[in-house]
KEKE-3310 file (N, C-alpha, C; in steps of 0.2 Angstrom, whole numbers, plus 5000, padded with zeros to 4 digits):
npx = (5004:5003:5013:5007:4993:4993:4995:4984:4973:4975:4977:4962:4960:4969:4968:4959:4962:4971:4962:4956:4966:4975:4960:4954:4946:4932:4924:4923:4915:4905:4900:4897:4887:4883:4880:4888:4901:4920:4932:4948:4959:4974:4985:4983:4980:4968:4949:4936:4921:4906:4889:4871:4855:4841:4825:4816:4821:4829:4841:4852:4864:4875:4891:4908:4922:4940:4954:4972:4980:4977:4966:4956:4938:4928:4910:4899:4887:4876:4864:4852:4848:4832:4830:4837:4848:4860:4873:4875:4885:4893:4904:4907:4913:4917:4905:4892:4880:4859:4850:4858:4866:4866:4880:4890:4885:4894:4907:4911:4909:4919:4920:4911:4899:4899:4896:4904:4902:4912:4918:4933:4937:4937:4924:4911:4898:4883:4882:4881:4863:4858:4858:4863:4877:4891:4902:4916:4927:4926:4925:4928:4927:4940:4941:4955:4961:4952:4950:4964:4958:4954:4943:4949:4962:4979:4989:4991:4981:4974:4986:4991:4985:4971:4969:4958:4954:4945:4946:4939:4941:4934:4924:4910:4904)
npy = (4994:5011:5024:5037:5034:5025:5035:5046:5037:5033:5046:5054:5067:5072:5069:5076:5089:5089:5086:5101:5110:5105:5108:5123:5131:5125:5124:5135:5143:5136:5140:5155:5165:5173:5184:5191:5190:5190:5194:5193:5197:5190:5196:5203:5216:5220:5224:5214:5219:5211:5214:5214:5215:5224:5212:5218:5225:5229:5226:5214:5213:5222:5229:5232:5239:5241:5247:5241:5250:5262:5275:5273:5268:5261:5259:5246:5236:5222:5218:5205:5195:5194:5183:5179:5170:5176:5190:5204:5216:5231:5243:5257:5275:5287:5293:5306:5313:5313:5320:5313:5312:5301:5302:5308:5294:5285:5292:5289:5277:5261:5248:5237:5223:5206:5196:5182:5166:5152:5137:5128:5119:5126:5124:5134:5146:5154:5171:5168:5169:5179:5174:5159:5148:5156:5159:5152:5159:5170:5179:5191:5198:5208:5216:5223:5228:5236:5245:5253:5263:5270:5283:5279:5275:5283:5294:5294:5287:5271:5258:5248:5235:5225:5207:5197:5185:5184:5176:5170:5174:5178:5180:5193:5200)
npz = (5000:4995:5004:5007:5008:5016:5025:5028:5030:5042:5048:5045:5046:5038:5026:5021:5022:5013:5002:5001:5002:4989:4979:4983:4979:4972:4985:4990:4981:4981:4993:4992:4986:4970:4971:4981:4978:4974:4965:4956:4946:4936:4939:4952:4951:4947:4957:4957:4964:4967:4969:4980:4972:4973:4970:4961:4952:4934:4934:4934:4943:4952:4952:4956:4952:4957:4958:4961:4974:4971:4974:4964:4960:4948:4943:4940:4930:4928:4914:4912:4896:4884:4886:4895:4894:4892:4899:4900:4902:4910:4914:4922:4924:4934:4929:4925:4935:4936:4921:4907:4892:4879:4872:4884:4892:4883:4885:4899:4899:4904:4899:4890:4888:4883:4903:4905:4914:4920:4925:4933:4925:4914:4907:4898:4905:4905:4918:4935:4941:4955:4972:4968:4965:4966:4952:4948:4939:4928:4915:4903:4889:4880:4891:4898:4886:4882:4896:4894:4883:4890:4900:4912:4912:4914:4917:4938:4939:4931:4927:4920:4913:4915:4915:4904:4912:4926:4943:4956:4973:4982:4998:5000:5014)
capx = (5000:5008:5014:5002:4987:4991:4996:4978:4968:4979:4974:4958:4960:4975:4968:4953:4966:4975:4959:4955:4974:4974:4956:4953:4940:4927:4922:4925:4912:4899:4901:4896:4883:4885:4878:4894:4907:4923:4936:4955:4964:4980:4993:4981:4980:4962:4947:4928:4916:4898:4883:4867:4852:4833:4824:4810:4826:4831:4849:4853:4871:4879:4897:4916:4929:4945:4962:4974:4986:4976:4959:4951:4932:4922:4906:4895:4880:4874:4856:4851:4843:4826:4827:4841:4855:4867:4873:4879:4889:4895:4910:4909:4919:4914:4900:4890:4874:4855:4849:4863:4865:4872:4889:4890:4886:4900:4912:4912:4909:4928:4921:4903:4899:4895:4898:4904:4906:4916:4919:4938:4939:4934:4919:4909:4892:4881:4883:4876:4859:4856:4856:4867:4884:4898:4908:4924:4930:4923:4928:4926:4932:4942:4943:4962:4964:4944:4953:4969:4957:4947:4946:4950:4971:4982:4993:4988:4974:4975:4992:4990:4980:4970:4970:4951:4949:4946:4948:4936:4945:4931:4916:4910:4902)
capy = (5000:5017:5026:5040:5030:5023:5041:5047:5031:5035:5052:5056:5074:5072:5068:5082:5095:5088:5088:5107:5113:5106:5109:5127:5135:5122:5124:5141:5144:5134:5143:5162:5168:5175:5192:5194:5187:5195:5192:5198:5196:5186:5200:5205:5222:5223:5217:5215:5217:5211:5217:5212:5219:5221:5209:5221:5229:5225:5226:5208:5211:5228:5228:5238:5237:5243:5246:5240:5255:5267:5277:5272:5264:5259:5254:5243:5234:5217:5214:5199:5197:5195:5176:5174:5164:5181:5195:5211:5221:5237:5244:5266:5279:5297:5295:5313:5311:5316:5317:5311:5311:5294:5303:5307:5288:5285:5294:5286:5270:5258:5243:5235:5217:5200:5194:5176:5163:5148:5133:5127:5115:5128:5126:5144:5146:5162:5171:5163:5174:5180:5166:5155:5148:5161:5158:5149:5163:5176:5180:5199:5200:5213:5222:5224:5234:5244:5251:5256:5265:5274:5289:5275:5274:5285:5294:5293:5279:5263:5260:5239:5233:5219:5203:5197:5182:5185:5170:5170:5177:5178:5181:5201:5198)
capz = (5000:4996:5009:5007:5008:5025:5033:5028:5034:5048:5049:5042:5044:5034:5021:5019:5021:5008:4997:5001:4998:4981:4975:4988:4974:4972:4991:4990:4976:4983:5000:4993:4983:4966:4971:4985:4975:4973:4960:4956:4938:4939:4943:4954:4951:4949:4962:4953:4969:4965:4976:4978:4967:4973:4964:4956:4947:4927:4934:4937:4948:4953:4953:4956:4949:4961:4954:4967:4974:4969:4976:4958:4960:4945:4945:4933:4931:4926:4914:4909:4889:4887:4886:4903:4892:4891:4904:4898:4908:4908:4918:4921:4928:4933:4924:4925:4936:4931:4914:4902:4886:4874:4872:4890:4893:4879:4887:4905:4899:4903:4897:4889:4883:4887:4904:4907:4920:4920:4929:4930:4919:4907:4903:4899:4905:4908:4925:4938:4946:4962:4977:4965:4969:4963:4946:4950:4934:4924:4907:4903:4884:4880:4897:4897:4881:4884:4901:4891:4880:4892:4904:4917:4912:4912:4927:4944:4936:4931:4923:4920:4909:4919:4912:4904:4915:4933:4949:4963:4978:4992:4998:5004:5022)
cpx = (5004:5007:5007:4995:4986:4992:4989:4974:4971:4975:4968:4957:4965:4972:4962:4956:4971:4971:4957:4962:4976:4967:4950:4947:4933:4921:4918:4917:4906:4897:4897:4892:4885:4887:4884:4900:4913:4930:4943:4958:4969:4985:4988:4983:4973:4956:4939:4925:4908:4894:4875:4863:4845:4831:4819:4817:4827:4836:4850:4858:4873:4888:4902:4920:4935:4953:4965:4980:4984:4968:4954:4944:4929:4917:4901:4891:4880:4867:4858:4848:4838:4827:4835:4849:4862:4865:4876:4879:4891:4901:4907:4911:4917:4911:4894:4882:4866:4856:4856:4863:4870:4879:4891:4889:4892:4908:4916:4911:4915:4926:4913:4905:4899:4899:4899:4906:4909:4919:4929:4941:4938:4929:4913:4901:4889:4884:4876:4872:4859:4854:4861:4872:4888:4899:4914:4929:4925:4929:4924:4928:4932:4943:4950:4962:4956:4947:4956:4967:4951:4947:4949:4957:4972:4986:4991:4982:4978:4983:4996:4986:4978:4969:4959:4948:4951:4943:4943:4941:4943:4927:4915:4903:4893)
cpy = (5006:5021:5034:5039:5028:5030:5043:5042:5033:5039:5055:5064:5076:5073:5074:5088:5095:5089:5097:5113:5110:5108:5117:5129:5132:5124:5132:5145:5144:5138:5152:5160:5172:5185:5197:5191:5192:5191:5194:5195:5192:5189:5201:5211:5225:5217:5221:5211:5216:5211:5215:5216:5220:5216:5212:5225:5227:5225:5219:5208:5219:5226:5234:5236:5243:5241:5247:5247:5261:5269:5276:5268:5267:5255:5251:5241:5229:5216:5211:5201:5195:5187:5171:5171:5169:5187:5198:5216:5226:5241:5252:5269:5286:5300:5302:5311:5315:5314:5317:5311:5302:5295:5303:5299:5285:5285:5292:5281:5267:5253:5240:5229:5214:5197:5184:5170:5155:5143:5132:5123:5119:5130:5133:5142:5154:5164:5168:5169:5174:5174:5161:5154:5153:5154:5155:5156:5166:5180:5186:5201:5207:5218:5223:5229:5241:5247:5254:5262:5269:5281:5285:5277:5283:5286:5295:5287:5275:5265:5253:5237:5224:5212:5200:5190:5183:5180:5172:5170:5176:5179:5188:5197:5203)
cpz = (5000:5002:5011:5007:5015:5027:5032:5031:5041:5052:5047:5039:5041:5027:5016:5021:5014:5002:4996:4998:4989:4977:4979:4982:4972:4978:4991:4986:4978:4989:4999:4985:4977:4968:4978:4984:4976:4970:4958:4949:4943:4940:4950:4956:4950:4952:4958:4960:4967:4971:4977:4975:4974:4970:4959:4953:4940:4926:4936:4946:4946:4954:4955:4956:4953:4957:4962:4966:4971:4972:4970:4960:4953:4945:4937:4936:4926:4920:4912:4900:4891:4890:4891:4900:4890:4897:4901:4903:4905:4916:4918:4925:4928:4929:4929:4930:4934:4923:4908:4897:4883:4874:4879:4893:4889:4882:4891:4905:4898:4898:4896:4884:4889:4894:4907:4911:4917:4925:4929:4927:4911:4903:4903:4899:4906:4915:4928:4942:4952:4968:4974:4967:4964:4957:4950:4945:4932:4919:4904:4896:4880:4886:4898:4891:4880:4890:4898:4886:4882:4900:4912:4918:4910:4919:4934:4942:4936:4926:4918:4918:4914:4912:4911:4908:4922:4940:4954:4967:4984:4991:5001:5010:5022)
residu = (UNK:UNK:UNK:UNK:UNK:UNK:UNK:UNK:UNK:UNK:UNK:UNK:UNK:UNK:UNK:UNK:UNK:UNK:UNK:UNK:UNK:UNK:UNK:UNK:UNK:UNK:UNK:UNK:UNK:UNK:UNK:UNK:UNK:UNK:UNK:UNK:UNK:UNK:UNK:UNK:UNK:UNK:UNK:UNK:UNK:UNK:UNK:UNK:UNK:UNK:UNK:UNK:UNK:UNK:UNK:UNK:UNK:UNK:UNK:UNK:UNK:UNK:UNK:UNK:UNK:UNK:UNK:UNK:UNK:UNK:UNK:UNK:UNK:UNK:UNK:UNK:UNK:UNK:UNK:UNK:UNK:UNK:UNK:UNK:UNK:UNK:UNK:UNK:UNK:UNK:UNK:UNK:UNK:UNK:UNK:UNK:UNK:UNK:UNK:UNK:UNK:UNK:UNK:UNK:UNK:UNK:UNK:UNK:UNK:UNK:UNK:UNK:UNK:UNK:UNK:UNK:UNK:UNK:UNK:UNK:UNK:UNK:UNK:UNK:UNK:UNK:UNK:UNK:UNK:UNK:UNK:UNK:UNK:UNK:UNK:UNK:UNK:UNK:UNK:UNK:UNK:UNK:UNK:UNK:UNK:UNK:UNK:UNK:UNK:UNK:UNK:UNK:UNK:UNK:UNK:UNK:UNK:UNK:UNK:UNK:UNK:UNK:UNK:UNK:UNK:UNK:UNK:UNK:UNK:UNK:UNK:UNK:UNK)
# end
Protein backbone atom coordinates (compact mmCIF):
# COMPACT_ATOMS: atom_id res chain seq x y z
CA UNK A 1 0.00 0.00 0.00
CA UNK A 2 1.59 3.48 -0.77
CA UNK A 3 2.89 5.27 1.80
CA UNK A 4 0.47 8.03 1.38
CA UNK A 5 -2.56 6.04 1.64
CA UNK A 6 -1.83 4.67 4.91
CA UNK A 7 -0.89 8.11 6.55
CA UNK A 8 -4.38 9.34 5.56
CA UNK A 9 -6.47 6.22 6.75
CA UNK A 10 -4.24 6.93 9.66
CA UNK A 11 -5.28 10.43 9.89
CA UNK A 12 -8.36 11.13 8.44
CA UNK A 13 -8.02 14.80 8.84
CA UNK A 14 -4.97 14.43 6.72
CA UNK A 15 -6.33 13.60 4.18
CA UNK A 16 -9.48 16.31 3.84
CA UNK A 17 -6.78 18.97 4.28
CA UNK A 18 -4.91 17.54 1.59
CA UNK A 19 -8.11 17.58 -0.69
CA UNK A 20 -9.03 21.35 0.24
CA UNK A 21 -5.12 22.59 -0.37
CA UNK A 22 -5.22 21.16 -3.71
CA UNK A 23 -8.73 21.78 -5.01
CA UNK A 24 -9.48 25.44 -2.31
CA UNK A 25 -12.02 27.08 -5.12
CA UNK A 26 -14.58 24.50 -5.61
CA UNK A 27 -15.51 24.77 -1.80
CA UNK A 28 -15.08 28.29 -1.93
CA UNK A 29 -17.52 28.73 -4.79
CA UNK A 30 -20.29 26.88 -3.43
CA UNK A 31 -19.79 28.64 -0.10
CA UNK A 32 -20.78 32.40 -1.30
CA UNK A 33 -23.49 33.68 -3.40
CA UNK A 34 -23.03 35.08 -6.89
CA UNK A 35 -24.42 38.44 -5.71
CA UNK A 36 -21.22 38.78 -2.96
CA UNK A 37 -18.64 37.45 -4.92
CA UNK A 38 -15.32 39.00 -5.36
CA UNK A 39 -12.73 38.37 -8.04
CA UNK A 40 -9.09 39.58 -8.85
CA UNK A 41 -7.15 39.25 -12.43
CA UNK A 42 -4.09 37.15 -12.29
CA UNK A 43 -1.31 40.03 -11.35
CA UNK A 44 -3.75 41.01 -9.18
CA UNK A 45 -4.00 44.38 -9.80
CA UNK A 46 -7.66 44.56 -10.22
CA UNK A 47 -10.59 43.37 -7.68
CA UNK A 48 -14.31 42.96 -9.37
CA UNK A 49 -16.80 43.39 -6.25
CA UNK A 50 -20.40 42.26 -7.00
CA UNK A 51 -23.40 43.32 -4.84
CA UNK A 52 -26.52 42.36 -4.30
CA UNK A 53 -29.68 43.84 -6.51
CA UNK A 54 -33.48 44.16 -5.30
CA UNK A 55 -35.25 41.74 -7.27
CA UNK A 56 -38.02 44.20 -8.82
CA UNK A 57 -34.88 45.71 -10.66
CA UNK A 58 -33.75 45.09 -14.58
CA UNK A 59 -30.22 45.15 -13.21
CA UNK A 60 -29.33 41.63 -12.64
CA UNK A 61 -25.87 42.27 -10.46
CA UNK A 62 -24.23 45.65 -9.42
CA UNK A 63 -20.59 45.68 -9.41
CA UNK A 64 -16.90 47.69 -8.89
CA UNK A 65 -14.25 47.44 -10.17
CA UNK A 66 -11.09 48.68 -7.74
CA UNK A 67 -7.50 49.29 -9.29
CA UNK A 68 -5.25 47.97 -6.63
CA UNK A 69 -2.88 50.91 -5.26
CA UNK A 70 -4.83 53.47 -6.22
CA UNK A 71 -8.21 55.30 -4.84
CA UNK A 72 -9.73 54.41 -8.31
CA UNK A 73 -13.65 52.87 -8.03
CA UNK A 74 -15.51 51.83 -10.97
CA UNK A 75 -18.75 50.89 -11.05
CA UNK A 76 -20.95 48.61 -13.30
CA UNK A 77 -23.94 46.82 -13.85
CA UNK A 78 -25.13 43.42 -14.89
CA UNK A 79 -28.73 42.84 -17.24
CA UNK A 80 -29.84 39.89 -18.27
CA UNK A 81 -31.35 39.39 -22.22
CA UNK A 82 -34.73 38.99 -22.52
CA UNK A 83 -34.65 35.16 -22.78
CA UNK A 84 -31.82 34.78 -19.50
CA UNK A 85 -29.09 32.89 -21.67
CA UNK A 86 -26.62 36.16 -21.79
CA UNK A 87 -25.45 38.95 -19.12
CA UNK A 88 -24.29 42.22 -20.34
CA UNK A 89 -22.21 44.20 -18.42
CA UNK A 90 -20.95 47.31 -18.43
CA UNK A 91 -18.06 48.90 -16.32
CA UNK A 92 -18.27 53.20 -15.77
CA UNK A 93 -16.18 55.70 -14.40
CA UNK A 94 -17.13 59.34 -13.37
CA UNK A 95 -20.02 59.00 -15.25
CA UNK A 96 -22.05 62.54 -14.92
CA UNK A 97 -25.14 62.28 -12.86
CA UNK A 98 -28.95 63.27 -13.75
CA UNK A 99 -30.25 63.41 -17.14
CA UNK A 100 -27.32 62.20 -19.56
CA UNK A 101 -27.09 62.15 -22.81
CA UNK A 102 -25.54 58.87 -25.26
CA UNK A 103 -22.22 60.69 -25.54
CA UNK A 104 -22.05 61.46 -21.97
CA UNK A 105 -22.85 57.62 -21.45
CA UNK A 106 -19.90 56.98 -24.16
CA UNK A 107 -17.63 58.79 -22.67
CA UNK A 108 -17.57 57.30 -19.02
CA UNK A 109 -18.21 53.94 -20.15
CA UNK A 110 -14.36 51.63 -19.49
CA UNK A 111 -15.70 48.54 -20.52
CA UNK A 112 -19.44 47.03 -22.14
CA UNK A 113 -20.12 43.32 -23.49
CA UNK A 114 -21.04 40.03 -22.61
CA UNK A 115 -20.44 38.82 -19.11
CA UNK A 116 -19.24 35.12 -18.65
CA UNK A 117 -18.79 32.53 -16.07
CA UNK A 118 -16.77 29.57 -16.09
CA UNK A 119 -16.11 26.56 -14.20
CA UNK A 120 -12.35 25.38 -14.03
CA UNK A 121 -12.19 22.94 -16.15
CA UNK A 122 -13.15 25.67 -18.57
CA UNK A 123 -16.29 25.23 -19.40
CA UNK A 124 -18.27 28.84 -20.15
CA UNK A 125 -21.64 29.26 -18.99
CA UNK A 126 -23.75 32.42 -18.38
CA UNK A 127 -23.36 34.16 -14.95
CA UNK A 128 -24.80 32.51 -12.35
CA UNK A 129 -28.11 34.71 -10.74
CA UNK A 130 -28.70 35.92 -7.53
CA UNK A 131 -28.81 33.16 -4.57
CA UNK A 132 -26.69 30.95 -6.99
CA UNK A 133 -23.29 29.59 -6.24
CA UNK A 134 -20.42 32.21 -7.48
CA UNK A 135 -18.40 31.53 -10.76
CA UNK A 136 -15.19 29.88 -10.06
CA UNK A 137 -13.99 32.57 -13.14
CA UNK A 138 -15.45 35.27 -15.13
CA UNK A 139 -14.43 35.96 -18.70
CA UNK A 140 -14.79 39.88 -19.36
CA UNK A 141 -13.66 39.91 -23.15
CA UNK A 142 -11.53 42.70 -24.09
CA UNK A 143 -11.49 44.31 -20.66
CA UNK A 144 -7.54 44.87 -20.56
CA UNK A 145 -7.17 46.74 -23.72
CA UNK A 146 -11.18 48.74 -23.17
CA UNK A 147 -9.36 50.16 -19.80
CA UNK A 148 -6.25 51.27 -21.73
CA UNK A 149 -8.63 52.90 -23.90
CA UNK A 150 -10.59 54.81 -21.59
CA UNK A 151 -10.84 57.74 -19.25
CA UNK A 152 -10.05 55.04 -16.67
CA UNK A 153 -5.90 54.71 -17.65
CA UNK A 154 -3.58 57.02 -17.66
CA UNK A 155 -1.37 58.85 -14.67
CA UNK A 156 -2.38 58.57 -11.29
CA UNK A 157 -5.23 55.83 -12.70
CA UNK A 158 -5.03 52.50 -13.83
CA UNK A 159 -1.53 52.00 -15.39
CA UNK A 160 -1.94 47.78 -16.01
CA UNK A 161 -4.03 46.60 -18.16
CA UNK A 162 -6.01 43.76 -16.11
CA UNK A 163 -5.97 40.52 -17.68
CA UNK A 164 -9.79 39.32 -19.29
CA UNK A 165 -10.12 36.43 -17.05
CA UNK A 166 -10.85 36.98 -13.35
CA UNK A 167 -10.46 33.95 -10.13
CA UNK A 168 -12.74 33.91 -7.44
CA UNK A 169 -10.92 35.49 -4.45
CA UNK A 170 -13.85 35.66 -1.54
CA UNK A 171 -16.79 36.21 -0.47
CA UNK A 172 -18.02 40.12 0.75
CA UNK A 173 -19.68 39.69 4.30
Amino acid sequence: MPATSSIAKRTPLCGAILVCVINPLPALALECAQEKAVYVDMDDAYELRFEPMSSDSPVSNRLKLTVRNTAIVAEGIVMRTDDNLRADGRIMFECPEGDVTGADLKACTVWQGMVYASDLKGHIRTLPAEGESAADRLFLPALGPSIQKSSLWGQGKATVAPWDVLSLKGCNQ
